[in-house]
N, C-alpha and C positions, 0 to 999 in steps of 0.2 A: 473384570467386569467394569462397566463404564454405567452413567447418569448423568442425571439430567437435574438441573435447579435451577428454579426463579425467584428471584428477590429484589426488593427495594434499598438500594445501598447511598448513600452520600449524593440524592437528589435524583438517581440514575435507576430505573428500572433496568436488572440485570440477569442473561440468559446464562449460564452457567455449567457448560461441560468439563464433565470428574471422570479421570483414570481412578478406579477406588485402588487398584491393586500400586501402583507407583505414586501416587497422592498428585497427579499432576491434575492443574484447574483450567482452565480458560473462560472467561468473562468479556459477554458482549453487549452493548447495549446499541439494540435496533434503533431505540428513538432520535436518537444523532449520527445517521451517517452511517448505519451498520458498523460503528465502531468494535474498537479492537481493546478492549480495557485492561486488559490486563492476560499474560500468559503464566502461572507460577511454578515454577519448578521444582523437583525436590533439590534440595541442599542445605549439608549438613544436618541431618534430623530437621529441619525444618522447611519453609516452600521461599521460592524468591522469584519476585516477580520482575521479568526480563522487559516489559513493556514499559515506556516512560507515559503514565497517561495523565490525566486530570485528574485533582484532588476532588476535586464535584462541580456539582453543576455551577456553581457559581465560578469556579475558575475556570470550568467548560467556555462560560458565557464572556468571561474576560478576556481570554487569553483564544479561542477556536481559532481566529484569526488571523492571528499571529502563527500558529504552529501546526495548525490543520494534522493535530495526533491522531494517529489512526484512524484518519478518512475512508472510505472510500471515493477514489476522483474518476469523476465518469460525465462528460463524455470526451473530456479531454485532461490533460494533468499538464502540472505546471503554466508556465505562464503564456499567454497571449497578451502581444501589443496592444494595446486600443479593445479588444475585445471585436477585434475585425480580421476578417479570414473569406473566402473568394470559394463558392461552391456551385458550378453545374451552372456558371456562367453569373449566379446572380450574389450580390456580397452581403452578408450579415455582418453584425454590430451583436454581440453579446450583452444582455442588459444584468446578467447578474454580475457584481463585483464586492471586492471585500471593502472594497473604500475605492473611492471618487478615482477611475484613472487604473485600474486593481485588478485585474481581471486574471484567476488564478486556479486551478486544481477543476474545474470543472460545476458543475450543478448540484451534484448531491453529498455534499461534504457536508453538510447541516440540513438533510432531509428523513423525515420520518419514514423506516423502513417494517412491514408489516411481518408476524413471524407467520410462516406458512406452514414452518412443520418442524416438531422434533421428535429424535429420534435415539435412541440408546439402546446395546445389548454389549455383549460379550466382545465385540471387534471393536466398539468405536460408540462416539455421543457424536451427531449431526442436529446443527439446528438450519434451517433453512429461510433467509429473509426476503423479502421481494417493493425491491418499489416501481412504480407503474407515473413514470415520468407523460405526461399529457401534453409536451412541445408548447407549455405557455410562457419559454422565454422566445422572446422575435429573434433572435440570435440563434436558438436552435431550435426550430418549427418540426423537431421531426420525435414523433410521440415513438416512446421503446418501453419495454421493460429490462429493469436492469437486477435479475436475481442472485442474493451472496449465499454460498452456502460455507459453513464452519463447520470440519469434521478435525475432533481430538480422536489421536490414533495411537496404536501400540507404537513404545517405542519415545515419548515425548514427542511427538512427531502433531502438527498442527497445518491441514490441507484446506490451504483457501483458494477456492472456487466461484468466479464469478460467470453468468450466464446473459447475454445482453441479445435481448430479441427483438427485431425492429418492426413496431409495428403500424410504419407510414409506407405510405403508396410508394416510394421511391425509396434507391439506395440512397445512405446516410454517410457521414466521415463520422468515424467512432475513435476513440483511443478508451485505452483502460490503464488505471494503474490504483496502487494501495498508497499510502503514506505515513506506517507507523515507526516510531522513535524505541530505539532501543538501549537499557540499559541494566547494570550487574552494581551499581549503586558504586564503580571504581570509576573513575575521573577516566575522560574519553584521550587521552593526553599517555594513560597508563594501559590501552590497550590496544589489540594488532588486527588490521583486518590485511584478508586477501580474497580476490574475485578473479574470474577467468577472463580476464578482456585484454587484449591488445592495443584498443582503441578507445580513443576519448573524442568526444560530438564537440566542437570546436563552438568557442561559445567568444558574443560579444562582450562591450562591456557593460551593459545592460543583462549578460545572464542568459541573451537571447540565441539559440544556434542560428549561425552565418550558415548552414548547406553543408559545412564540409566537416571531415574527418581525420582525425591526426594520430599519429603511432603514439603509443600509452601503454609502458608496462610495470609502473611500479607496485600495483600491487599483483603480482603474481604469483610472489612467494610471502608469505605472511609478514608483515611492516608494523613497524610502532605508529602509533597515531600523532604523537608529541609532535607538537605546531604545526602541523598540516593544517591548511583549511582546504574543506573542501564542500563546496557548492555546483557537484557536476554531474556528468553524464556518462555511460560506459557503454560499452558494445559487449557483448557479451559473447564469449565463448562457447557455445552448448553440445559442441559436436564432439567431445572428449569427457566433458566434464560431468559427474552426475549431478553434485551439485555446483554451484554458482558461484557463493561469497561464504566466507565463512566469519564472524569476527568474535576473536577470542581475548578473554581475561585472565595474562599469566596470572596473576595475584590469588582470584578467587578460583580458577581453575575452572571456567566456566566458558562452555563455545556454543555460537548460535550462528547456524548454518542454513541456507536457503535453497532450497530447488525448483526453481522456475520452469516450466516445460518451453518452448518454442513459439507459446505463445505472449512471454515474457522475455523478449531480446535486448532490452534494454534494463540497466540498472543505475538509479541515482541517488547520488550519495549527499548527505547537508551533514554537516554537524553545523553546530547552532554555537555562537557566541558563547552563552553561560559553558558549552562544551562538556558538561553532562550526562548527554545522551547523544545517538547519532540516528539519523533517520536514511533507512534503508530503502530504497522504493522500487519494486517490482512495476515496471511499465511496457506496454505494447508498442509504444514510441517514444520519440524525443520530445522535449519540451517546446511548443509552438508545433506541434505536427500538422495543424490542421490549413497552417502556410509551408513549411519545407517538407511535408513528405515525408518526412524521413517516419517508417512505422505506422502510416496513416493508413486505416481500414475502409474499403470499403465495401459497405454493410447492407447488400441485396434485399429489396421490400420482402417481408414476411420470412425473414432470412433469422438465424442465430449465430452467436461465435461463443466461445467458450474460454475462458482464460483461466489459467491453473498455475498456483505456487505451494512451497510445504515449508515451513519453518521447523527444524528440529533444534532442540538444546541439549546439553550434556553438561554434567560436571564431572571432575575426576580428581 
């Protein structure tokens, strides 16, 4: 049986779906971003939480822009040059940015998301958020709603589902993507990942994709992480694979595995300096898509798209 809870935790009003039969939790807070706060899992008699988030809102407010934990990035992800992009003949300037020059992840990665409905029985706890974007950046005049819904499911299994409905007179360029950091509390250095991709999005030195695309297959068979960096882009494999990436913790015995459907073809990977945690990102496109193309939606007036991913964990 599965439930539902609402609480005030460490500055953060929190929505809170319970597996009661397996003890697994999941913790969201609408107010920032349809955040991702926390996923806990059982292990060892006890729960462990696989999400690197924010100790509260005061480190929320220090640090969101720096690490954009568990965003939702909508209506584009990753970076844009200048916060300038060429659409339907005429060029916008993006006025939101993280600092002077900054222009990253999209719009609503620090927006108040309203809860519209929750839900628990026997199969599953869904809460459902919605935020109702009004095109008041001049960079992107085109009003949508952008709905998240969090279903905890048999299984550890964690289905995030976003719904973006456009609702301006004219088609829009949309991308979608998440941006949560993950971690098993073991040094990112001591752990393996592997994803289904052949290819990597060829990137400047700015970070930025040049167009093109290069053969990439080291992680296909599961890889130690130790001094890799990695700040990049993948192509994803979907047409063999059920799921996507998987990245596992020999030490704790601990694996967290992703299943993107076709509307998540891209997948980007950051480990971060401190190296930590590692930020996993489920994206409709590449980074700048709203210049290269590459993954760029376009989003028919009074039209919807629907984008789907599942996060499962295990310990053994």
């Amino acid at each position: 049986m599965f439930s539902i809870e609402t609480f005030h935790q460490d500055g953060f009003d929190i929505v809170a779906l319970k597996d009661n039969d397996s003890g697994a939790q999941v913790e969201i807070v609408p107010a920032y971003g349809a955040m991702l706060h926390s996923f806990n899992i059982p292990y060892q008699e006890t729960l462990l939480n696989i999400i690197d988030n924010y100790a509260n809102l005061e480190d929320y407010r220090s640090n969101m822009a720096e690490y954009f934990k568990s965003a939702k990035l909508s209506p584009f992800a990753c970076r844009m040059p200048g916060g300038e992009y060429k659409w339907d003949g005429k060029q916008y300037t993006v006025q939101k940015a993280i600092r002077p020059g900054s222009y990253i992840h999209g719009l609503l990665y620090d927006v108040a998301f309203t809860v519209e409905n929750i839900h628990a029985d026997e199969k599953s706890a869904t809460v459902i958020l919605r935020h109702q974007y009004n095109g008041a950046d001049a960079g992107y005049p085109f009003p949508y709603d952008c709905e998240v819904q969090y279903s905890l499911q048999p299984g550890i299994r964690l289905q995030l589902t976003t719904t973006i409905l456009n609702r301006s007179s004219e088609t829009i360029p949309l991308m979608d993507g998440w941006h949560p950091y993950f971690t098993t509390g073991t040094p990112i250095d001591d752990m393996e990942l592997q994803f289904a991709s052949g290819q990597i999005v060829e990137f400047n030195a700015q970070l930025i994709p040049t167009g093109g695309v290069l053969p990439y297959t080291r992680f296909q068979e599961a890889t130690p992480l130790e001094g890799i960096p990695l700040d990049n882009s993948f192509l994803l494999d979907l047409s063999q694979h059920a799921s996507s990436c998987t990245l596992r913790d020999p030490k704790k015995h601990v694996a967290i595995t992703f299943y993107p459907d076709h509307s998540y073809p891209v997948l980007q990977i950051y480990i971060p300096p401190h190296r930590k945690s590692i930020a996993i990102e489920n994206l409709s496109g590449a980074p700048n898509a709203f210049n290269n193309e590459i993954g760029l939606i376009f989003l028919p007036a009074g039209e919807s798209r629907v984008f789907s991913t599942a996060i499962s964990a295990i310990s053994w």
